[in-house]
Structure formats: structure tokens, C-alpha cells
C-alpha positions in Angstrom: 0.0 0.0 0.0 1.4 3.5 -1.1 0.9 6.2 1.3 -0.9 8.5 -1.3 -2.2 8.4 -4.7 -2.6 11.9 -6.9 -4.9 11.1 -10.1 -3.2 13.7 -12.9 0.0 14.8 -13.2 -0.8 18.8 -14.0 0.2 21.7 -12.1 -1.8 20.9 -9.2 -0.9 17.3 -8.9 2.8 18.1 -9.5 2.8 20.5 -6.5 1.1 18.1 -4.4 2.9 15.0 -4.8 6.1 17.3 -4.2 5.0 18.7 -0.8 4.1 15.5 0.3 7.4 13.6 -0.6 8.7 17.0 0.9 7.3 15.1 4.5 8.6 11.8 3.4 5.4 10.6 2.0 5.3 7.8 -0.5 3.4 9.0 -3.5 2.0 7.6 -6.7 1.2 10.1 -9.7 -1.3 8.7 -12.2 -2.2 10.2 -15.4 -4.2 8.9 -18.3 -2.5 10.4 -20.9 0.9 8.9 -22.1 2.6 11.7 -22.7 2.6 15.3 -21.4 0.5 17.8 -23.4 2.0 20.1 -25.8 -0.8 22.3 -25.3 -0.8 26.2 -24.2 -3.4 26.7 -21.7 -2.6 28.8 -18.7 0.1 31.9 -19.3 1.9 33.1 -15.9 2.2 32.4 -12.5 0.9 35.6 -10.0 2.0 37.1 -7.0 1.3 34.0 -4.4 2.1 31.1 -6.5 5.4 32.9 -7.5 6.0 32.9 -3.2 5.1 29.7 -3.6 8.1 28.7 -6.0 10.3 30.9 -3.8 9.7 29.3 -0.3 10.5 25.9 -1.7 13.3 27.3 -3.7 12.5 27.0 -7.2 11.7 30.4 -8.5 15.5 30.6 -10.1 14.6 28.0 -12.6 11.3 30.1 -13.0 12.8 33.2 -13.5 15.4 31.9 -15.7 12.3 30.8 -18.4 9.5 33.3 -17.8 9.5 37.6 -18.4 8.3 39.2 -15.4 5.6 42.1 -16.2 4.8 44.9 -14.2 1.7 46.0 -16.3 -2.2 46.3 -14.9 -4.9 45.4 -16.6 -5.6 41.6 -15.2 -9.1 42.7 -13.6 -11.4 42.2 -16.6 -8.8 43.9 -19.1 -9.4 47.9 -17.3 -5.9 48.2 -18.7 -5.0 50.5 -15.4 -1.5 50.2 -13.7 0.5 48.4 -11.8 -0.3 48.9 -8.5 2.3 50.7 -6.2 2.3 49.1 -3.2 1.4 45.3 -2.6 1.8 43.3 0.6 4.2 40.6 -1.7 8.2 41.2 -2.5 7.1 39.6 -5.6 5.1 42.3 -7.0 5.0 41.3 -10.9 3.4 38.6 -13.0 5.9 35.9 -14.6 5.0 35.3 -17.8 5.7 31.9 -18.3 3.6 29.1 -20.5 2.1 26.3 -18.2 3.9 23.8 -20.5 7.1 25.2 -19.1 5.3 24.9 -15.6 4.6 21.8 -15.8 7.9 20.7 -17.2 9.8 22.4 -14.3 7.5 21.2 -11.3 8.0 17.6 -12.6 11.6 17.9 -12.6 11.1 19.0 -8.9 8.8 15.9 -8.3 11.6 13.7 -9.6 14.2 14.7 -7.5 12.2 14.4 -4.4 11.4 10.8 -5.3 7.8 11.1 -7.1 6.6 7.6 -9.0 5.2 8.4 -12.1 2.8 6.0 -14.0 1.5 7.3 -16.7 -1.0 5.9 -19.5 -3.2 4.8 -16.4 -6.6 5.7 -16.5 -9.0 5.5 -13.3 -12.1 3.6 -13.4 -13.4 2.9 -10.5 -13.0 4.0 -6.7 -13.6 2.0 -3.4 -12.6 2.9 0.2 -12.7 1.4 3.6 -11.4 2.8 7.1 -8.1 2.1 6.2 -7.3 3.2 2.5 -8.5 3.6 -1.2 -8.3 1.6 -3.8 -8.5 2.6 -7.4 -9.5 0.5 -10.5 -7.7 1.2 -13.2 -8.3 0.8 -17.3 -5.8 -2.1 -17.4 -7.5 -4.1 -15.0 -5.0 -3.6 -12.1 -5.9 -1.7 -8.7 -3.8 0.2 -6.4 -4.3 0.7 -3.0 -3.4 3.5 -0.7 -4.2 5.5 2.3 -5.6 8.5 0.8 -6.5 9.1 -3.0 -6.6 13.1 -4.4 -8.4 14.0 -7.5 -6.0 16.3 -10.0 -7.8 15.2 -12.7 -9.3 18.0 -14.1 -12.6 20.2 -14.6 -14.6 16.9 -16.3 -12.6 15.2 -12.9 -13.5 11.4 -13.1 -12.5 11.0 -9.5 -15.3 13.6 -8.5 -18.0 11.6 -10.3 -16.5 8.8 -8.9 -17.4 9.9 -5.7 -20.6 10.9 -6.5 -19.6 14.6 -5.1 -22.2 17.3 -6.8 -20.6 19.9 -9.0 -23.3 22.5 -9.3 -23.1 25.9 -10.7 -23.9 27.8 -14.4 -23.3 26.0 -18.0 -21.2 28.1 -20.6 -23.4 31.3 -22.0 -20.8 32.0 -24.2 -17.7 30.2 -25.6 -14.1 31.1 -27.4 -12.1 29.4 -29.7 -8.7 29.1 -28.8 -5.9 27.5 -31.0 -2.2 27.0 -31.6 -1.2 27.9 -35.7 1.2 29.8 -37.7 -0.1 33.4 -39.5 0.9 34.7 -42.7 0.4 38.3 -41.9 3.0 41.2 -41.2 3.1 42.3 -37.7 2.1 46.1 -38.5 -1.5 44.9 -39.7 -1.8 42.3 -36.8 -1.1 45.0 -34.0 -3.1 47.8 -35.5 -6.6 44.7 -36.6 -6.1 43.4 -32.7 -5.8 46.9 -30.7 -9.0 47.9 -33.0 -10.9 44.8 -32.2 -10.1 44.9 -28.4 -11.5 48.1 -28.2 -14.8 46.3 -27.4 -14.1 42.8 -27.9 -11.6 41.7 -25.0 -11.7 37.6 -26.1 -9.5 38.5 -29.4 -5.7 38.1 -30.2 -2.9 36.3 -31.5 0.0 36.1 -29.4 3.4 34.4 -30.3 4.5 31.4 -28.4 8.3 31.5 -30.1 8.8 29.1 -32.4 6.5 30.9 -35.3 3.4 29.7 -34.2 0.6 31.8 -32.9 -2.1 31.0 -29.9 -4.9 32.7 -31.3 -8.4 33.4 -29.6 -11.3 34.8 -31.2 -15.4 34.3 -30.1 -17.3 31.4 -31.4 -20.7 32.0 -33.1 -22.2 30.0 -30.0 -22.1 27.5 -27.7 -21.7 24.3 -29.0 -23.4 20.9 -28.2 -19.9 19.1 -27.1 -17.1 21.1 -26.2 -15.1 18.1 -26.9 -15.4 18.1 -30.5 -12.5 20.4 -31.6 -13.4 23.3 -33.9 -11.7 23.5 -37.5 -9.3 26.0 -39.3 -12.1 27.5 -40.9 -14.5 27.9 -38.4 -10.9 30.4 -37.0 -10.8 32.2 -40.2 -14.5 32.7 -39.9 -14.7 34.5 -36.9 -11.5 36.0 -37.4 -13.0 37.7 -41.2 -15.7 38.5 -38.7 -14.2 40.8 -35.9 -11.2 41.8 -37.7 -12.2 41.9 -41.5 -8.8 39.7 -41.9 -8.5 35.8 -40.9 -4.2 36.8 -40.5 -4.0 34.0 -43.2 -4.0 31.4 -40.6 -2.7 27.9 -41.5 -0.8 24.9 -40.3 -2.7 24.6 -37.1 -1.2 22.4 -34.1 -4.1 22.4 -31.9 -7.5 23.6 -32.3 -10.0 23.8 -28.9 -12.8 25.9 -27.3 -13.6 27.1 -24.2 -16.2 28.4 -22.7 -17.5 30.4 -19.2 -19.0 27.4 -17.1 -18.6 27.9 -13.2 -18.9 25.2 -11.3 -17.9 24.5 -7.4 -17.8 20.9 -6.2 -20.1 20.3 -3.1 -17.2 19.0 -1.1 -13.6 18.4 -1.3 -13.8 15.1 0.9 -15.1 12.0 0.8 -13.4 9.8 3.6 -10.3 9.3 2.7 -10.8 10.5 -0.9 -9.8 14.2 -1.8 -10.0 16.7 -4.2 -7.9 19.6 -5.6 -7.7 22.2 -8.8 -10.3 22.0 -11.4 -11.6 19.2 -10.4 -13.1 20.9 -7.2 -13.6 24.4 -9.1 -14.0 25.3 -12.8 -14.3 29.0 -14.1 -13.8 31.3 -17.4 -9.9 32.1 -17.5 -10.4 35.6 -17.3 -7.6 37.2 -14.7 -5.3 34.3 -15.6 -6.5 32.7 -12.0 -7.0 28.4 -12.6 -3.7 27.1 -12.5 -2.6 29.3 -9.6 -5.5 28.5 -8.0 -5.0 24.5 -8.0 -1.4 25.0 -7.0 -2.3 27.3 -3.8 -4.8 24.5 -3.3 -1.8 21.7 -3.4 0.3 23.9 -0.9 -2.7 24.5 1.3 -3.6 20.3 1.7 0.2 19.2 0.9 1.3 20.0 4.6 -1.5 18.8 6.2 -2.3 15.7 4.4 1.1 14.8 5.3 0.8 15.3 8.8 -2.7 13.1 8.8 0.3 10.2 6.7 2.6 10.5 9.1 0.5 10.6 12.0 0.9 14.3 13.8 -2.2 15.7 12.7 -3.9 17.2 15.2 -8.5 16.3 15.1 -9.5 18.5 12.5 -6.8 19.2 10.9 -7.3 17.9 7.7 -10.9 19.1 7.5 -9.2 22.6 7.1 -8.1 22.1 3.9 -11.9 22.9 2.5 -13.2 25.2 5.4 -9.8 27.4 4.3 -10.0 26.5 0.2 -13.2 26.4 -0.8 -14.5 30.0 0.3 -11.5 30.9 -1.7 -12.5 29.0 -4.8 -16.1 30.9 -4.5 -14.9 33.6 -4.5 -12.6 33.4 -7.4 -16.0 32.5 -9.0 -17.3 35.7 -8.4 -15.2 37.7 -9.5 -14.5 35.4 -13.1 -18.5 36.0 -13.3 -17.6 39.6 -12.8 -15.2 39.8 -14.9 -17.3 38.3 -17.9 -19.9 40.5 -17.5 -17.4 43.7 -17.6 -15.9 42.3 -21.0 -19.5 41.8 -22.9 -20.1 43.9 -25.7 -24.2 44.6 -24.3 -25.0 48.2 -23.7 -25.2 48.1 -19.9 -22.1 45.9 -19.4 -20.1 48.8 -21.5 -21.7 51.3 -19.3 -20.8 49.6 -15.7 -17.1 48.7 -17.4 -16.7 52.7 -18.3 -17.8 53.1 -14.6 -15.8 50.7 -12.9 -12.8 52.1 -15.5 -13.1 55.3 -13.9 -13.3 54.0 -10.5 -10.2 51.9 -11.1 -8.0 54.6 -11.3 -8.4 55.2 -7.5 -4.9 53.8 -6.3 -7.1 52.0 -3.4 -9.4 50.6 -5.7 -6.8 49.5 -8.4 -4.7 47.6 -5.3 -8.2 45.5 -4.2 -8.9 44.7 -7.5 -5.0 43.6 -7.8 -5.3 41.5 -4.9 -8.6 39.6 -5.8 -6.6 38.3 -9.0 -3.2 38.0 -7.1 -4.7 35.8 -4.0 -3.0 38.6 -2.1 -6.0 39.6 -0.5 -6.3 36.2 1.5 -7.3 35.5 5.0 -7.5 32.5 6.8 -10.0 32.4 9.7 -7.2 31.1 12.6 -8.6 33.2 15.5 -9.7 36.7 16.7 -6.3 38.9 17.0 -3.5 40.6 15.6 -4.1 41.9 11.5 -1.5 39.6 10.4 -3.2 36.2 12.1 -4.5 34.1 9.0 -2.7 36.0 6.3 0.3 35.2 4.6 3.4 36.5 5.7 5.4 38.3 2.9 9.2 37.3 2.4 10.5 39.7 4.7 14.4 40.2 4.7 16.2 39.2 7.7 19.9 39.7 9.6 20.7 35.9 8.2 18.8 36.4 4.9 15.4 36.1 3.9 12.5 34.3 5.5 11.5 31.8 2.4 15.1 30.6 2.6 14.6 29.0 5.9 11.2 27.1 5.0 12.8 24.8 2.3 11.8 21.6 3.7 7.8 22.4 4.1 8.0 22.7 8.1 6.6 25.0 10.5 8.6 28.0 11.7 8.6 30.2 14.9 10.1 33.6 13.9 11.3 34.9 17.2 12.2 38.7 17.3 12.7 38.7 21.6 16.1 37.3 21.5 15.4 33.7 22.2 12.9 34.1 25.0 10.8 31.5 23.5 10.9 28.0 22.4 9.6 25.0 20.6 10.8 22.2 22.6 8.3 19.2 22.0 7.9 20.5 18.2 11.4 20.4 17.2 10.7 17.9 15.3 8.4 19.7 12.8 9.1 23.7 13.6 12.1 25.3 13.0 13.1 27.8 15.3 14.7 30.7 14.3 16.2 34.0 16.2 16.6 36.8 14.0 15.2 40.9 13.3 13.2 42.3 10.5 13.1 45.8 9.9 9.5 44.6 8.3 8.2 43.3 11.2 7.0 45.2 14.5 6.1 42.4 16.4 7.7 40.4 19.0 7.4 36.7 17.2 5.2 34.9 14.9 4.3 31.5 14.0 4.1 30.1 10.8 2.3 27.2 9.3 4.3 25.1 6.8 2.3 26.7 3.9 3.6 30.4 5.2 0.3 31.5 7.0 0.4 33.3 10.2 -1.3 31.7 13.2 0.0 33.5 16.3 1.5 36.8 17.2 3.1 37.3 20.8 5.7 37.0 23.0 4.0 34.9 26.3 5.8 31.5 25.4 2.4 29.6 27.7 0.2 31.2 24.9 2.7 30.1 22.6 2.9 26.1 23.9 -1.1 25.9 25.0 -2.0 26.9 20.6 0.8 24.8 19.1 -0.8 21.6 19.6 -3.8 23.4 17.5 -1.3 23.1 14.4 1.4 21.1 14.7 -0.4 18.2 17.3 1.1 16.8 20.3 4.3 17.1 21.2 6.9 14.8 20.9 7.5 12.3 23.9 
């Protein structure tokens, strides 16, 4: 019996299985396909997830493949600017295509020990007290303690599990595809800032090797979203926005997508979980799935472990969708928002021009930056301090900076008194450290493995009588 099954091997999966080998969990990724996709889908990585790659130490290898933009405009395309002050020391978005992404958080996954099979589909799911055990295409099962669902928006592990995915079908759908252009850049810019005057879902944007990932509106919704679209159903549209189809040709993928919001019911069945897409699905407006499934992964990765390896204090696990799913909801909302504020109808026009002119109120720009940015994020942990529940920047220290001392995924008490306090009986899975931040003006805080405050103070009783809360009991 492995300790823990992830069903797909995208970003979300990718992240998980790594911060749960991080603990010394054995872990089993499964995907159906046999090879990765060559598909574009998401474009960049945002203010949290790029912490994210920082506090595990891979944002060097991100960097070194992705452009990072200062530019504004994320919140339904207002086009207003960068906002001056954020509570991140990552304050950009790194362009970088999620095929990179993926390619980079596998590599991770591999050098933490990950298993791999792939060309294994699931299909079928039964669980007892003591594990999971999935049915797979081939005839073979595998059984382990707990089972996530990566799998996706049409998640098979979710209707396995008969969890309810309610919410709004697509009203409208895009065409999205990958293809060369025979056009010179001069007419392309001037036809796509014209169009995008009004129509926000239109572009052509180079991926670097002379091939294009165009999106344009579809004529409608169509009856299966599975059946691809065809090069001429692209020049179509294309003739029809922008009087010009770019003489598109030699596609390499053709697709659709369209603005269905969904939220499962729950994220947990027994012993069964899920995570990404297959728990939410939303219009890609604000450039918020993927980095939504990998705050997800970090958010259950530390605490799933801790439930594997037998620390987990009652309830623990159960935080995972009290703390996500309100989270996911609300990324919902303001995706519906978003759509609304980038169709062409009279009145939606009208409430964008308002909302445009609002916008440029530095207060308003920042909260509308933090909705897409996950900045604006607090976790219920308590009545107290402002910074309890949030995230704690990377704040610099005398001995560096704080994400370089939570490499290895564990808890960590940031004492400012001098030493005064202590973490003897936790050792084991909080780190201790006694350093200054000009940043900080607090005596000491407490942060959970995934970087989320949970106590501010200096009475070391306080400190000892909330740890078990976290981090369970102490060691013997």
C-alpha cells in the first residue's frame, strides 16, 4: 500500500505529490495520458504562487524561463496600472507558458522521489477505514491511504465519488488555438488593438517558435465542447471581428472554451480528496485556474502529510476545505464579474466605463490587484492581531530572507525577543529561528508550513497551550 495516490500529473498534482514527498510521503502520480500535453493553456504564474516557487526554492529556474511584467490590466482587461504598493516582494506577474510549468514542477517531483505511471486511467474508486483503492483501465488496482483527484474540470475522481458539481453551464464560448499566421506584424497590431476596443476575447499572441495561440469568439455554444473546432471555423470569426482571418494555417491544436462555473459540493469523501479544477472550474479571465490549483496543493500538501505521518492534530485535515473552498467561491465571483465587464451589451459597457473610472483610484486599483493576485487572503485562525491568518510576505532578515529558511515544508517560529521562546516538543516539525526584521513590528510569529500566520506574541504559555492546535502533540 502507497501512502498516497494523486490522479493527474498537472500543475496541481505536480505540486502536491512534491510537498508530500517533501514530508517523506510515498506517493503515486497517475495520469491517463501517455505523454505530457503540448498544449498552451494557462500563461503566468501571480504574486502567491510565484512565493510559492520561492519558499520551496525554485523560483531561479522560474525566472530563468518566464518575463516578469509589471503591467495592470488583469481585472477584466481595465488596462490600469500596476499597483504601487502590494503586501508581496514579488510584485510582478511571470510570464511563463504552463507547459514550461509543468515541465519544471516535474523535474522538482523527480528529485524528491515522485513515482510516475503514466497511461493509467482510473475507473473505479472504493474505500474502507483504512485506504482507497482505485480500478484502473488495465484491470490492475492500487491501493493506498488516501487518494486526491488532480484530474481536471470533467474530474473522473469527482463523479467517482458521486460529489455534486453544481453551478452555471457556458453562455458563451471562445475558440482558442495553436497555428502559424501569414500576416506582417504592422496589420496584426493595428486589426487586434481595433478589435479589443470592445471585444476583449480577441488576439494572437506568439509562443516563439512561429506559431501563434490565437483566440477569437465562437458563433455559439456548441453541443460538445469536446469536439475540436476546424481552421475554418478560425478564419470565420476571425474575417468576422477583424475583417482579416491573418491568413491562418498549419494549425497544431484547435480547442474551445467556454465560461461554465462550477464548485464541487465537497472536497472530501473519507479518505478521498479533491484539488484544482476538479473541485472548481471558471472562465480564464484574470489568468487565476492554475494558480488556484497550485495554492490548493500547498494549502492540503502540509497537512495531508501530517494526517500520513501521524501528527495531525483532530481536524486538521478538515481545514483544507473550510480554508479553500471560500476561496474557490470567491474566485468564481469575480470570473463572473469579470465576464460580464468584457461583454459587448450596452449596460455591461456602461458599468465597465464606470468601474474604468473607479479603477484609477490607487485603493481601488490595489483591491482589484489582490482579488486576481490571491494577495487579499485570510484565513480564519482566531480573533487577534491583522497579520493572524494571512500570509506572511518574504521579509528580509539579519541571516537572509525568510522563504530561505522554510525549504523543507516545516513549520517555523520567527522569534524577534532574543530567544525568550521555544519550541521544545515541536522540534521535530518547527524550526526555530532567532533573527530581526526591519519589516516586522512584532515580538514573534508563528508560521504554518504553507507560510500562513497563526499566532503573534511574546508569552511563550500562549505560545505552547496553541501549538498543539497546528502542529499536534508534542513529541515524547
Amino acid at each position: 500500500m502507497v501512502d498516497v495516490t494523486v490522479v493527474g500529473s498537472g500543475p496541481t498534482g505536480l505540486m502536491l505529490a512534491s510537498e508530500l514527498r517533501l514530508q517523506g510521503v510515498d506517493v503515486v502520480v497517475l495520469d491517463r495520458e501517455a505523454e505530457p500535453t503540448s498544449l498552451v493553456r494557462a500563461l503566468g504564474l501571480h504574486a502567491r504562487s510565484i512565493e510559492i516557487m520561492d519558499q520551496r526554492g525554485l523560483l531561479e529556474r522560474f525566472l530563468a524561463l518566464g518575463t516578469q511584467h509589471r503591467v495592470g490590466g488583469f481585472f477584466g482587461g481595465l488596462g490600469k496600472e500596476w499597483p504601487r504598493r502590494l503586501d508581496t516582494a514579488h510584485g510582478y506577474v511571470l510570464g511563463i507558458f504552463q507547459t514550461v510549468t509543468e515541465r519544471l514542477l516535474t523535474e522538482h517531483a523527480r528529485e524528491l522521489g515522485v513515482e510516475f505511471r503514466r497511461g493509467c486511467e482510473v475507473v473505479g474508486l472504493s474505500q474502507d477505514d483504512e485506504g482507497v483503492t482505485a480500478e484502473l483501465a488495465d484491470g490492475s488496482r492500487l491501493r493506498s491511504r488516501y487518494l486526491v483527484g488532480c484530474d481536471g474540470g470533467r474530474s473522473t475522481v469527482r463523479k467517482l465519488l458521486g460529489i455534486g458539481f453544481p453551478g452555471e453551464p457556458s453562455r458563451v464560448e471562445t475558440l482558442i488555438g495553436e497555428m502559424e499566421l501569414d500576416v506582417d506584424q504592422e496589420t496584426l497590431a493595428a486589426v487586434t488593438a481595433e478589435v479589443r476596443k470592445t471585444e476583449k476575447r480577441f488576439g494572437a499572441m506568439p509562443l516563439g517558435d512561429g506559431t501563434y495561440r490565437v483566440v477569437v469568439p465562437a458563433k455559439g455554444v456548441s453541443a460538445d465542447r469536446a469536439v475540436p473546432p476546424t481552421l475554418e471555423d478560425f478564419k470565420e470569426r476571425l474575417t468576422a471581428f477583424g475583417g482579416t482571418d491573418f491568413g491562418v494555417h498549419s494549425p497544431r491544436s484547435l480547442s474551445r472554451f467556454g465560461d461554465t462555473t462550477r464548485l464541487a459540493d465537497s472536497y472530501r469523501v473519507g479518505r478521498a480528496l479533491l484539488a484544482g479544477d476538479a473541485a472548481h472550474i471558471h472562465p480564464p479571465t484574470g489568468g487565476q485556474g492554475l494558480n488556484l490549483g497550485v495554492q490548493d496543493a500547498f494549502n492540503l500538501g502540509w497537512k495531508l502529510a501530517a494526517a500520513v505521518n501521524g501528527w495531525a492534530p483532530e481536524g486538521l485535515l478538515d481545514t483544507y476545505e473550510t480554508e479553500r473552498r471560500p476561496v474557490a467561491a470567491a474566485v468564481l465571483d469575480n470570473t463572473r464579474a469579470q465576464m460580464e465587464l468584457m461583454s459587448t451589451e450596452p449596460g455591461a459597457m456602461a458599468v465597465r466605463r464606470l468601474l474604468s473610472e473607479l479603477a484609477e483610484f490607487e485603493n481601488v486599483n490595489t483591491y482589484l490587484i489582490e482579488k486576481i493576485t490571491a494577495i487579499a487572503i485570510r484565513y480564519d485562525v482566531g480573533e487577534g492581531h491583522e497579520l493572524l491568518g494571512r500570509r506572511l510576505r518574504d521579509v528580509e532578515l539579519k541571516r537572509g530572507h525568510l522563504y530561505g529558511l522554510m525549504r523543507q515544508g516545516r513549520g517555523l517560529l520567527l522569534d524577534r525577543t532574543g530567544g525568550a521562546l521555544s519550541v521544545d516538543g515541536w522540534a521535530d516539525r518547527v524550526d526555530h529561528v532567532v533573527d530581526v526584521s526591519e519589516e516586522l513590528d512584532v515580538p514573534a510569529v508563528l508560521l504554518r508550513p504553507d507560510g500562513h500566520v497563526v499566532w503573534v506574541g511574546e508569552d511563550q504559555a500562549e505560545l505552547r497551550a496553541l501549538m498543539p492546535k497546528w502542529f499536534g502533540a508534542p513529541a515524547d
